[in-house]
C-alpha positions in Angstrom: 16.0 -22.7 -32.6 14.5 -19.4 -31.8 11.7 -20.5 -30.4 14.1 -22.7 -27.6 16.3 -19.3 -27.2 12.7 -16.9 -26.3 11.8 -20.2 -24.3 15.0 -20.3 -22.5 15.0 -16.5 -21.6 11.5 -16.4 -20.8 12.6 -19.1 -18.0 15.7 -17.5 -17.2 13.7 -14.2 -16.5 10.9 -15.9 -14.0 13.5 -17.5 -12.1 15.3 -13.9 -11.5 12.1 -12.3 -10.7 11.4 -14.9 -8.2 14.5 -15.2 -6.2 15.0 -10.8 -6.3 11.4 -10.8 -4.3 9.3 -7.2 -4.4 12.0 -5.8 -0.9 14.1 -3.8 -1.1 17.6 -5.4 0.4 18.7 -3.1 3.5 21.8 -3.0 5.5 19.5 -2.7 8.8 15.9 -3.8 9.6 14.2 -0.9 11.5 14.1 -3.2 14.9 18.4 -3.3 14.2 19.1 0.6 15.3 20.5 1.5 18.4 19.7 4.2 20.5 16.4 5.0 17.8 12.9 6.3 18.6 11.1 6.2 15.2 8.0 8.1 14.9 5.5 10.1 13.4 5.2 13.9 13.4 2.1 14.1 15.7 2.9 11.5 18.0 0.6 9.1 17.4 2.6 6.2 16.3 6.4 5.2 18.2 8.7 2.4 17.9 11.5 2.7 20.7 14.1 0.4 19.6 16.1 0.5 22.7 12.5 -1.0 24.7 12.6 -3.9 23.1 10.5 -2.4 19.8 8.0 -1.0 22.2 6.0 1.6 21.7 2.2 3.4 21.2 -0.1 3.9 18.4 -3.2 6.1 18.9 -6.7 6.5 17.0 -9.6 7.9 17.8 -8.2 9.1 21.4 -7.1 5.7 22.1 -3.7 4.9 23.4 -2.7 1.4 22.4 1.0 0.4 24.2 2.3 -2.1 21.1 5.3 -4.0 20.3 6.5 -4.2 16.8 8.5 -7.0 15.3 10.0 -6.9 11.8 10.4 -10.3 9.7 12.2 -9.4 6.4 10.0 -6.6 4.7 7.0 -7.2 6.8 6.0 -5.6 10.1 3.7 -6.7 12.7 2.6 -4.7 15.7 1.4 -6.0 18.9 -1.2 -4.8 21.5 1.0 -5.7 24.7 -2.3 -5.2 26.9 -4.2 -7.3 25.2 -2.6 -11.1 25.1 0.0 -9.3 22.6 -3.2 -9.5 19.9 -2.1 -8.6 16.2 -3.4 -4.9 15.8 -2.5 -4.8 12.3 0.5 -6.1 10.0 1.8 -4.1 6.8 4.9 -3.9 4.7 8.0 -1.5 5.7 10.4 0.0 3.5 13.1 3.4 3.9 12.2 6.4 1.4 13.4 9.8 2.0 14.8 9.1 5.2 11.9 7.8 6.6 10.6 4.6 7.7 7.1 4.2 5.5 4.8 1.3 6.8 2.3 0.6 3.6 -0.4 -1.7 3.0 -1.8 -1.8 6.7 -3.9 -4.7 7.0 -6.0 -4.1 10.6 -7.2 -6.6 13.1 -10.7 -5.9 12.3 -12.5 -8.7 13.9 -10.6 -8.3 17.1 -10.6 -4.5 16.9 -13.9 -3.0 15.8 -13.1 0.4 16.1 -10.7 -0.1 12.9 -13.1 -0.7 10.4 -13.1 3.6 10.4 -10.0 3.1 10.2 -8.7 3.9 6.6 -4.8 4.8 7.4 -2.9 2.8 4.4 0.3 3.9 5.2 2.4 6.1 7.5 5.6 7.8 7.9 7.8 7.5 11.1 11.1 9.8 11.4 14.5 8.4 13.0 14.8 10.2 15.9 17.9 9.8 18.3 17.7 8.8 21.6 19.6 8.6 25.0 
């Protein structure tokens, strides 16, 4: 009989892990703010959400024009003049206010110049716009 109660538990506690998932649960995607530039303290990575989700990310005095779309806790930004190529994808969660972009995965075979590019996660403030 114990054994069938652990067993049972056991089951009951996979299935709850699997349907809560590893996101957070958000009232609004980033991509869901009006009126919203978010971005990063030296400028080198913007999201407009008023354009669409458009926006730059720079490295290594690059200028890349990208377009960002969220699906669920994911995030996958766009080179916009280049076919809309996948420059890199990563996770997105809030903490502290802030919209942090983790586990960057770059477009290395498409983008060579990324493989010195060891960025892992970044930071973006809510800035409001007109």
């Amino acid at each position: 009989m114990k054994k069938a109660v652990v067993l049972a538990v056991a089951v009951l506690m996979c299935v709850c892990f699997m349907f809560s998932g590893c996101a957070g649960n958000y009232d609004k995607s980033p991509d869901q703010y009006k009126n919203v530039r978010w971005i990063t303290p030296d400028y080198s990575f913007s999201i407009y959400t008023n354009n669409d989700c458009k926006g730059i990310y720079k490295f290594n005095n690059k200028k890349y024009n990208i377009k960002a779309k969220f699906v669920s806790s994911a995030v996958y930004i766009y080179d916009t003049d280049n076919k809309n190529a996948e420059l890199f994808n990563a996770d997105w969660m809030y903490q502290d206010g802030q919209l942090h972009i983790y586990g960057i995965n770059f477009n290395t075979k498409k983008y060579k110049e990324f493989k010195t590019n060891y960025a892992e996660f970044v930071d973006l403030q809510k800035e409001k716009v007109k």
